[in-house]
N, C-alpha and C positions, 0 to 999 in steps of 0.2 A: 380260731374263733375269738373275738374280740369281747370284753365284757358291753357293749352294744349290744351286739347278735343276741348274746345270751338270751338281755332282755329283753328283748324284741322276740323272741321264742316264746320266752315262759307268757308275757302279756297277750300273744296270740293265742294260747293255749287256754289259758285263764277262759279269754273272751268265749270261746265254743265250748266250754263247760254247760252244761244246762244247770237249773237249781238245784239245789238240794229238797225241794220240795214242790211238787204237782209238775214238772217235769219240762216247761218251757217259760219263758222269764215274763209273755204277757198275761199269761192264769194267775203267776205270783202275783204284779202287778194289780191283776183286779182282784186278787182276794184279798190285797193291802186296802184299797180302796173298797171295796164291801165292809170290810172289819172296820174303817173309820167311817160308812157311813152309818152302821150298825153302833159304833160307840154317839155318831152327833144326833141322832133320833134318842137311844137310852137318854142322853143327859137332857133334852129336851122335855120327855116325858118326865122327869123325875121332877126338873125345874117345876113343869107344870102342876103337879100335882103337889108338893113342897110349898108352894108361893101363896 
């Protein structure tokens, strides 16, 4: 086996991991996206009230 192959293994391997967290990569996704629309509402309200 060639050091190609190898890597051509491990990076397939890699890709069919699922996350480490909630258990498929589009939940991850939107709970990345809920938490930044959660953080741009917080700064909005804060602005507002601050100003």
């Amino acid at each position: 086996m060639s050091p190609g192959e190898n890597q051509n293994l491990a990076t397939k391997e890699s890709e069919e991991e699922p996350p480490p967290v909630l258990g498929t990569w589009p939940r991850l996704y939107a709970a990345v996206l809920l938490g930044l629309l959660v953080e741009i509402v917080l700064f909005y309200v804060v602005t507002r009230l601050f100003s």
